[in-house]
C-alpha positions as CSV (number, residue, x, y, z in Angstrom):
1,X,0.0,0.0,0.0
2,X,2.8,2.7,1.0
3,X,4.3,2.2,-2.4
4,X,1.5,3.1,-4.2
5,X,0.9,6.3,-2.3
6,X,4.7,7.1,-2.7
7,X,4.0,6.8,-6.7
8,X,0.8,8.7,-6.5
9,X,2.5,11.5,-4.8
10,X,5.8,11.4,-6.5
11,X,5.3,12.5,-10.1
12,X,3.4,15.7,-8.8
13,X,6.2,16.1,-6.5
14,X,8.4,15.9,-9.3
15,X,6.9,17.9,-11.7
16,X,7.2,21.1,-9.1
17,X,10.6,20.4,-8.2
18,X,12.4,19.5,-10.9
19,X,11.5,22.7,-12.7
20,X,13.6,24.6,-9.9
21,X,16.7,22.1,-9.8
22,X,17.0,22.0,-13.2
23,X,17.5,26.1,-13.4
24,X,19.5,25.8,-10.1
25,X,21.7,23.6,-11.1
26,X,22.2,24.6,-14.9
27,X,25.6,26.1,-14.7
28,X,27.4,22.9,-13.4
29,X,29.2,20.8,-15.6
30,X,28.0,17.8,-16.1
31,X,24.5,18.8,-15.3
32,X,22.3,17.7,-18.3
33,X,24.0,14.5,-18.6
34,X,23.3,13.5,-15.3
35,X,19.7,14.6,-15.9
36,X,19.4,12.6,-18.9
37,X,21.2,9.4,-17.0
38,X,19.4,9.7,-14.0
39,X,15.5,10.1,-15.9
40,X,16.6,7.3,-18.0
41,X,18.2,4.3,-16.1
42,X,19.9,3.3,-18.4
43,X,23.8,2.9,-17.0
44,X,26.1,1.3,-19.2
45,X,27.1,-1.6,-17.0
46,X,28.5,-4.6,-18.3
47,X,27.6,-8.2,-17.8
48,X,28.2,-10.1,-14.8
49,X,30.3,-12.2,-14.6
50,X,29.2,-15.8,-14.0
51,X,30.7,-16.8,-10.0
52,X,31.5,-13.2,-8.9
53,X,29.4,-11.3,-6.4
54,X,28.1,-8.1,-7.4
55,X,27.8,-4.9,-5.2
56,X,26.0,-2.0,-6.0
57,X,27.1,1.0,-4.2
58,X,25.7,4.0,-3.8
59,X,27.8,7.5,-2.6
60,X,25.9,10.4,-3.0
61,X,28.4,13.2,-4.1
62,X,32.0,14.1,-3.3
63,X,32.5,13.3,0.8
64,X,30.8,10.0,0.4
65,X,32.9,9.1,-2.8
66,X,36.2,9.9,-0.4
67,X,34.5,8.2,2.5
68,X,34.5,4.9,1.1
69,X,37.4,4.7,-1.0
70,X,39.2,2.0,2.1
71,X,35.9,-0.3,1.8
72,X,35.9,-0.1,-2.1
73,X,39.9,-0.6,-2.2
74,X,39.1,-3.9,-0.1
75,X,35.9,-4.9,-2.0
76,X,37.6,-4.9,-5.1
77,X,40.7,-6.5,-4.4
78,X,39.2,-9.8,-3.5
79,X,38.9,-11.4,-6.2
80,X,35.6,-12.7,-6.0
81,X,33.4,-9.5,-5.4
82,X,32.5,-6.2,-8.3
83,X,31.7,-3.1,-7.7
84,X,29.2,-0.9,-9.4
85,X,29.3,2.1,-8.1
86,X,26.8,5.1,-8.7
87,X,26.6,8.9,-7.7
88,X,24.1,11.0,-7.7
89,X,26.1,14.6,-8.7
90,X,28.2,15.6,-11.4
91,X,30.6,16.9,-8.6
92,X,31.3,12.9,-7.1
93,X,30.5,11.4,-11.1
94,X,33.6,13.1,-12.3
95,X,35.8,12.1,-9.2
96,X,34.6,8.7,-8.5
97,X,35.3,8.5,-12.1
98,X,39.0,9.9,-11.6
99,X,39.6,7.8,-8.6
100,X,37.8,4.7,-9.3
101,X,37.7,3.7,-12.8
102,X,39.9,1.1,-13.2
103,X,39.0,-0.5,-10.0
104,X,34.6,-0.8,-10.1
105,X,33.1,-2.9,-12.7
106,X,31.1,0.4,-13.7
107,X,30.7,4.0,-12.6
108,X,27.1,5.8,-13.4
109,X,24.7,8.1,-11.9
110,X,22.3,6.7,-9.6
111,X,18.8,6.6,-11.5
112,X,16.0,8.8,-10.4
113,X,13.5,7.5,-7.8
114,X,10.8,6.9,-10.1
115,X,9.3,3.6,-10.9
116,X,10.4,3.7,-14.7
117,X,14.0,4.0,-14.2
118,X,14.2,2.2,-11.2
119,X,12.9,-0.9,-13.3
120,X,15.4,-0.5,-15.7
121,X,18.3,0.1,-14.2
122,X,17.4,-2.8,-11.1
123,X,17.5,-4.9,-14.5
124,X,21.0,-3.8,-15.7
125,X,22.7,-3.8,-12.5
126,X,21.6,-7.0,-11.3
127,X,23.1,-7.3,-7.5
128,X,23.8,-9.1,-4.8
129,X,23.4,-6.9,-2.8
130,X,22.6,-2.7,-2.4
131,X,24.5,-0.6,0.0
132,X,23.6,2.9,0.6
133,X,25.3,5.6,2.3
134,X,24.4,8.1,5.4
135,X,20.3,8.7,5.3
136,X,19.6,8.1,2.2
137,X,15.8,6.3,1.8
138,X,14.7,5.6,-1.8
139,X,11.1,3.6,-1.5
140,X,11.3,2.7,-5.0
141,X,15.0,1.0,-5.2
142,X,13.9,-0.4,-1.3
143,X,11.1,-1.9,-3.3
144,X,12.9,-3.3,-6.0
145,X,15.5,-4.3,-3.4
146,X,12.9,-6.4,-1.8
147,X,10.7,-8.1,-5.4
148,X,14.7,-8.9,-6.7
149,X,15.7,-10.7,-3.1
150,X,18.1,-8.1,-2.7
151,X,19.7,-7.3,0.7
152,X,19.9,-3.5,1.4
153,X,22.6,-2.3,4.0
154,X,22.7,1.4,5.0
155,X,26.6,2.0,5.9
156,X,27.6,5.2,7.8
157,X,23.9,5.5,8.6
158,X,22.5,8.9,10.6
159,X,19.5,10.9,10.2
160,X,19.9,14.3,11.1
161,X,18.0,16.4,13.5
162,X,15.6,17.7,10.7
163,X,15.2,14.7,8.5
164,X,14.2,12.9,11.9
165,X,11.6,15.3,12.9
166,X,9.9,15.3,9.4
167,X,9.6,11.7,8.9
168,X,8.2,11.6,12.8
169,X,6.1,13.8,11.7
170,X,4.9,11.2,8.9
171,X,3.7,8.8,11.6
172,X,3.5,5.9,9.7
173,X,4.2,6.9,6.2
174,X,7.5,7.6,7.4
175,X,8.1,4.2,8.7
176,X,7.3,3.5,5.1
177,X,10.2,4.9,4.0
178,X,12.8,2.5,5.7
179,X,10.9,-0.7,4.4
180,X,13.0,-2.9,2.4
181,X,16.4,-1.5,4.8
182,X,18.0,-5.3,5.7
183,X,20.9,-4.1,8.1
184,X,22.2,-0.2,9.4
185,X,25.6,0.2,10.3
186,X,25.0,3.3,12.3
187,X,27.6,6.0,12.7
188,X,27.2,6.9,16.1
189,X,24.5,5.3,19.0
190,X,22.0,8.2,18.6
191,X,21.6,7.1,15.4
192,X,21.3,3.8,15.9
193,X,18.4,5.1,18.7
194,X,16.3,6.9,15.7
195,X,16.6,3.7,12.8
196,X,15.6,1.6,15.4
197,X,12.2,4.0,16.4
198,X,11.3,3.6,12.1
199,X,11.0,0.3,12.6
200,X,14.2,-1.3,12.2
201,X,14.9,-4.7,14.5
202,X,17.6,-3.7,16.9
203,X,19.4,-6.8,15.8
204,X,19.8,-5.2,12.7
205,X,21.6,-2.4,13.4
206,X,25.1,-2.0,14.9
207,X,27.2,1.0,15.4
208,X,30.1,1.2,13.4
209,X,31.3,4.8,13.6
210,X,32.0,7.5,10.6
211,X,33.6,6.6,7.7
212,X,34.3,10.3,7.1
213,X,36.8,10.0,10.0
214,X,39.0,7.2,8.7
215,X,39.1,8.8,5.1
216,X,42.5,9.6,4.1
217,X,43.4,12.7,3.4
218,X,47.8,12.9,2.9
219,X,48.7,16.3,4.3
220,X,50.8,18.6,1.8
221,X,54.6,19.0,3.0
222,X,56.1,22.9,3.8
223,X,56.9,23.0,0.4
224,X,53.8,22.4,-1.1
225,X,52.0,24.6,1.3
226,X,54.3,27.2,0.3
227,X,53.7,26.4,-3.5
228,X,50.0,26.8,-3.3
229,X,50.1,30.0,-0.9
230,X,51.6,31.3,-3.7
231,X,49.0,29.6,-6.3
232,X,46.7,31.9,-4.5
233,X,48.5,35.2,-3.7
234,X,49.1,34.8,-0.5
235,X,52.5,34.9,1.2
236,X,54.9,32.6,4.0
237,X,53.9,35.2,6.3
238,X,50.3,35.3,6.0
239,X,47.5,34.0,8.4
240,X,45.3,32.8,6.7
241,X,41.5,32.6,7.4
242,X,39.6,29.6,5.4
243,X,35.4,29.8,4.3
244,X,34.9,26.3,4.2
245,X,32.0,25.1,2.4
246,X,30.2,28.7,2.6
247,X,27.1,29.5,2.0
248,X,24.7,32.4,0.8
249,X,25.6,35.2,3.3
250,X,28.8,33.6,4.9
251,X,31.4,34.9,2.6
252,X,30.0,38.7,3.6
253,X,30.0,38.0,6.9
254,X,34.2,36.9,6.8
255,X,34.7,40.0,4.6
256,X,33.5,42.1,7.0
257,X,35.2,40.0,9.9
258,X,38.4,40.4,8.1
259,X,38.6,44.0,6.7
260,X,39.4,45.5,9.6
261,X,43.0,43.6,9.3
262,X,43.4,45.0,5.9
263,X,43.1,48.9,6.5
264,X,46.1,50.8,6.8
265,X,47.5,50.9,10.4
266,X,44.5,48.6,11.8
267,X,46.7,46.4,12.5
268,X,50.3,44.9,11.5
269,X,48.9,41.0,11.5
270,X,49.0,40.2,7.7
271,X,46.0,38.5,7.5
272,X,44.1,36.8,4.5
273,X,40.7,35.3,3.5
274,X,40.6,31.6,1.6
275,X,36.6,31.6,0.1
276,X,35.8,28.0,-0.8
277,X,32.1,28.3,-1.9
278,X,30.1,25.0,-1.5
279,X,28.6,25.1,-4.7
280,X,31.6,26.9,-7.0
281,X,28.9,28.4,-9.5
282,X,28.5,30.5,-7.6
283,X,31.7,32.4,-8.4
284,X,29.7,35.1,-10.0
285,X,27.6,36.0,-6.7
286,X,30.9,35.9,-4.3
287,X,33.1,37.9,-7.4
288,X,30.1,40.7,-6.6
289,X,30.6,40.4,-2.7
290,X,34.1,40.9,-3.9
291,X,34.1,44.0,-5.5
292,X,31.4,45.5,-3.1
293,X,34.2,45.3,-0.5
294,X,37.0,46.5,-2.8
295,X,39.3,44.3,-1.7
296,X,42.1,42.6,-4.0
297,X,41.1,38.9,-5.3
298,X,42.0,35.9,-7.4
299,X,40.0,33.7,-8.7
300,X,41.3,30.1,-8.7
301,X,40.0,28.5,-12.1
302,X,41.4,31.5,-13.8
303,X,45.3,30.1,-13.2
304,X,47.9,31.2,-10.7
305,X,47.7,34.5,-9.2
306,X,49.4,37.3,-10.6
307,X,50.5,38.9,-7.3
308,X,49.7,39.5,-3.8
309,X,46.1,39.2,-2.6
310,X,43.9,39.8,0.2
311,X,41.2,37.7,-0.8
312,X,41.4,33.8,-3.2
313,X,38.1,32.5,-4.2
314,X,38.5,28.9,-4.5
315,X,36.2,27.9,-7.2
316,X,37.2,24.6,-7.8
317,X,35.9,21.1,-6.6
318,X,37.8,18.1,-4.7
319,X,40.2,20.7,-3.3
320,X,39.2,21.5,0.0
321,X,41.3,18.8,1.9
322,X,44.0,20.6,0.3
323,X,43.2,24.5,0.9
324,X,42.1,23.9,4.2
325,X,45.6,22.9,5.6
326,X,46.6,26.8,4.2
327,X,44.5,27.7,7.2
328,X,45.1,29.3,10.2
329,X,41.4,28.9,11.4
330,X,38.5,27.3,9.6
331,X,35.1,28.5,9.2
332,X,32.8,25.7,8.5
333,X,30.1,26.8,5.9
334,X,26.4,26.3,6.7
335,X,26.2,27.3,9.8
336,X,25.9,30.7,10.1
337,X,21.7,31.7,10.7
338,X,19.7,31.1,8.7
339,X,21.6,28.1,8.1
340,X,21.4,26.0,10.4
341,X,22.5,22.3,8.8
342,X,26.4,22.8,8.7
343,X,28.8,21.4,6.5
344,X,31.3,18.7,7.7
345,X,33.8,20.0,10.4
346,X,35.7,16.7,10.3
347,X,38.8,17.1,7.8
348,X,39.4,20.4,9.3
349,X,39.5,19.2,12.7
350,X,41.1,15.9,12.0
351,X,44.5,18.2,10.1
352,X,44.9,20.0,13.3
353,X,43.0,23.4,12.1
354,X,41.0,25.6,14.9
355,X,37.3,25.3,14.1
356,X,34.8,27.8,14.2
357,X,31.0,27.2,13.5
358,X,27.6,29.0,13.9
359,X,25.2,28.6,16.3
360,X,23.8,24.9,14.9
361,X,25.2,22.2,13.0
362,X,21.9,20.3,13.1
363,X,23.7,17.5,10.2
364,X,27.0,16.8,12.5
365,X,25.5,17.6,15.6
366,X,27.3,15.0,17.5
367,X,30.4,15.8,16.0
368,X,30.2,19.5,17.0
369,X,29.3,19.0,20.2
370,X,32.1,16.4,21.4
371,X,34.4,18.8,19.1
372,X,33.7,21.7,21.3
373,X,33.6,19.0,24.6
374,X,37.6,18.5,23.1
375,X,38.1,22.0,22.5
376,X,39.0,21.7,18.9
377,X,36.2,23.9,18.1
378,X,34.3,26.9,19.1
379,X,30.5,27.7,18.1
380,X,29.9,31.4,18.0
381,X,26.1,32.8,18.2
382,X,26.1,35.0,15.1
383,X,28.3,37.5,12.2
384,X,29.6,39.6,14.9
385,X,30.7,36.7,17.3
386,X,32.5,35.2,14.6
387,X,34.4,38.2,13.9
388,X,34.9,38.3,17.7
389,X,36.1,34.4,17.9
390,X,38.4,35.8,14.7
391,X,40.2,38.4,16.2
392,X,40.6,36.5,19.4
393,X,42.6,33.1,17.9
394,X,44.2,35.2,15.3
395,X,45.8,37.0,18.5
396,X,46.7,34.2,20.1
397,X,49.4,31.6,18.6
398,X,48.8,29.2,22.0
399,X,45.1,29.4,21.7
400,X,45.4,27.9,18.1
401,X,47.7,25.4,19.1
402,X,45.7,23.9,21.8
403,X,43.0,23.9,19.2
404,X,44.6,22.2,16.6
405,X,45.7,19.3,19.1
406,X,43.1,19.0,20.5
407,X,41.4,18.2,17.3
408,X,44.0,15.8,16.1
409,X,43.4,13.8,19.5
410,X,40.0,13.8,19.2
411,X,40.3,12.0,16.1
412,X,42.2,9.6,16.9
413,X,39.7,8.8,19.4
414,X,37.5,8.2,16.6
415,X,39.1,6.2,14.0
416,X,38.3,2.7,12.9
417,X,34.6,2.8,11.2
418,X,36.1,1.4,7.9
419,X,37.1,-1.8,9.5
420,X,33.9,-2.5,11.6
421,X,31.6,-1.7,8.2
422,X,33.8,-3.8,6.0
423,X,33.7,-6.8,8.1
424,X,30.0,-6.3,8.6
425,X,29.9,-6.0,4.6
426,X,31.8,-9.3,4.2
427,X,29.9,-11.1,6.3
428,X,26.8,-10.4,4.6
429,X,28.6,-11.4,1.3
430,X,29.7,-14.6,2.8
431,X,26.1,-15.8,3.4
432,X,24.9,-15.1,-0.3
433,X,25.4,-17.1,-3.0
434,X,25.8,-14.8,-6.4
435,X,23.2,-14.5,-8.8
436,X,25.3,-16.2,-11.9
C-alpha cells in the first residue's frame, strides 16, 4: 500500500521540483547529462560475470565518494566480489570516475526515484546486494530491493535532526520509507536510537562509527603549502582565514570580519581570506561580494595569481582537503543563521585546524558537540561573534595550538569505522550465493 501512495505522490512532486533544480543547477558541468542518466536508467554496465558477487554501491556526491574509498579498495581487491558504483552529482561522477575507474566494474549516476527508471536500471545492475550511504531512503529501489531478493545495507547511517523530525512527523508513512532497509551500520549510537524507532529490528543495526573519520586525506609537506600560498597570492607570512564550504551570506560576513586587518594601520597582522564556496557556480555571486568590499582577489579557475592578494576565491571542486591545511582557522560553511545544517567539520579538525561554526550544526550535531567537549572547536552565536572568535585566535598563537591538538586527538579517538563496516559488509557477502 505505501508504495503506491509514494508513486501517486511522486510524479506531482516531481513535476514542481524538478523545474527549480534543473535552473538551479544549470551552470554545473556535467549537469544535463546526469539529468538525462538519472531520468533514464539506463547505466552502461557490463555483464556479470558468471561466479563473482556483485555490489551496487551508492555514494551520494564528493564526501561519500572519499569516505568509502578503504571499503571499495578492499571490495575490489578480492577477487571474487565487483563493484558498481553510482553517484548522484556531477561533482562525485567526475571524481569517483578519476579515482575509481579502473577498480569498479562500472561508474554511473544513480537513476531517479521513479518507478520507470528504477525498473530498468534494477535490470541492468543485477546485485547481490545494495548498499547505501548516510540517510539516504529511496522507496522505490527499497522496493525493488525487496521483489529482486536483494539485501539493502545502510553503511555510515545517521538521520539528522531535521530529517528525523519530518519523517516523525509522517507517523506511519515515514516508517514506510525505511521498508526494504535489511541491516544499518550506524555512525554513532544516537543514530542507531532513531533507525531503530522507524522500525528497524535492533538486531539489525550495529554501530560502526564514521567513515568520514578514517578517510585519508595525505597532508601537503612545507613546500607544497608554500607552493599553493603562492597559487593563491598569498604569502609565508600570512594568516590565513579559510570559508569552508560557505554559503549564501557567509562569505560577507568573513569579509566584514576580516577587513578591519586590511586597513592601513588597523593592524600589522597580515592577515588573509581563503573563500571556498560549496557550490563553486557561484563564483559570479561571491566575485560581486568581492568587488562590493573593494578588496584585492583571485580567482582560482582562472590560473595562478598574478601577485599579492587579500582575498582567493576557491572555485574549484575536490580541493578543500588541500586548501584547508593553508589555514590558520577554519570557518565551517552552513552554519551561520539562517543556516542552520552545517557542513562537515571533520577534515578540518582531523588536520589539526582551529574550528569555528555558527550557532547549529543540526547534520553533524554529535560531531560538533564532542568537538567543542575536546576544545577543537568553538561555536559562536552570530556575524559579529564570529568576527569576535576571529580576532581573538588570530591573536593568540597558543590558543590555536591547543585547538589544533586538541582536534588531532579527538580524532584519533574516533578512528576505525572502515574496518567495523567492512567486516560487517563481508559477512553479509559470505552468506549469499551470487546470482550467476
Amino acid at each position: 500500500m505505501f508504495i503506491w501512495i509514494y508513486r501517486l505522490c511522486f510524479l506531482p512532486a516531481l513535476l514542481i521540483i524538478a523545474p527549480v533544480m534543473l535552473w538551479k543547477n544549470r551552470h554545473r558541468e556535467g549537469h544535463w547529462q546526469a539529468v538525462r542518466l538519472r531520468l533514464s536508467g539506463k547505466p552502461e554496465i557490463p555483464p556479470r560475470r558468471r561466479g563473482i558477487k556483485r555490489v551496487w554501491l551508492q555514494a551520494v556526491s564528493v564526501g561519500e565518494v572519499l569516505a568509502v574509498e578503504p571499503v571499495l579498495a578492499e571490495l575490489t581487491s578480492r577477487g571474487d566480489v565487483e563493484v558498481v558504483l553510482t553517484t548522484t552529482t556531477s561533482t562525485g561522477y567526475r571524481l569517483a570516475r578519476e579515482k575509481y575507474a579502473d577498480r569498479v566494474s562500472a561508474i554511473s549516476y544513480f537513476p531517479i526515484d521513479a518507478w520507470w527508471a528504477v525498473a530498468k536500471t534494477w535490470r541492468r545492475v543485477r546485485p547481490d546486494l545494495f548498499v547505501l550511504m548516510e540517510g539516504e531512503r529511496w522507496p522505490e529501489h527499497l522496493h525493488a530491493a525487496v521483489r529482486h531478493n536483494v539485501p539493502v545495507v545502510v553503511i555510515n547511517a545517521r538521520l539528522s535532526d531535521r530529517s528525523f523530525r519530518r519523517m516523525r512527523a509522517l507517523g506511519s508513512l515515514g516508517r514506510g520509507l525505511f521498508r526494504g532497509i535489511t541491516r544499518v551500520m550506524a555512525a554513532a549510537p544516537q543514530d542507531a536510537e532513531r533507525f531503530a524507532e522507524f522500525g528497524i529490528a535492533r538486531e539489525a543495526i550495529s554501530v560502526t562509527g564514521n567513515l568520514k573519520l578514517d578517510t585519508q586525506l595525505p597532508e601537503l609537506t612545507d613546500a607544497e603549502k608554500a607552493a599553493l600560498r603562492s597559487e593563491l597570492g598569498f604569502q609565508t607570512r600570512d594568516r590565513i582565514v579559510v570559508g569552508a564550504s560557505t554559503w549564501p551570506g557567509e562569505e560577507k560576513a568573513l569579509l566584514r570580519a576580516c577587513c578591519p586587518y586590511w586597513q592601513a594601520g588597523e593592524d600589522s597582522t597580515p592577515v588573509k581570506l581563503l573563500l571556498v564556496p560549496r557550490h563553486a557556480e557561484r563564483r559570479a555571486e561571491v566575485v560581486s561580494e568581492l568587488k562590493s568590499a573593494k578588496v584585492t582577489y583571485h580567482v582560482r579557475s582562472r590560473g595562478v595569481a598574478k601577485g599579492e592578494v587579500q582575498v582567493s576565491l576557491a572555485d574549484t571542486t575536490g580541493e578543500l582537503a588541500r586548501l584547508v591545511q593553508l589555514g590558520d582557522i577554519v570557518w565551517i560553511g552552513k552554519s551561520l543563521p539562517p543556516h542552520t545544517e552545517g557542513q562537515t567539520p571533520v577534515e578540518a579538525a582531523r588536520l589539526g585546524r582551529p574550528v569555528l561554526f555558527g550557532p547549529s550544526l543540526s547534520n553533524f550535531r554529535r560531531i560538533a558537540e564532542t568537538l567543542r567537549e575536546r576544545g577543537a572547536a568553538r561555536a559562536v552565536p552570530d556575524a559579529a561573534g564570529m568576527a569576535s572568535a576571529l580576532r581573538e585566535l588570530l591573536a593568540s598563537d597558543s590558543s590555536r595550538a591547543k585547538m589544533g591538538a586538541a582536534g588531532r586527538a579527538w580524532h584519533e579517538t574516533n578512528r576505525g569505522a572502515n574496518e567495523r563496516t567492512l567486516q560487517g559488509l563481508l559477512n553479509m557477502l559470505e552468506a549469499l550465493e551470487p546470482k550467476g
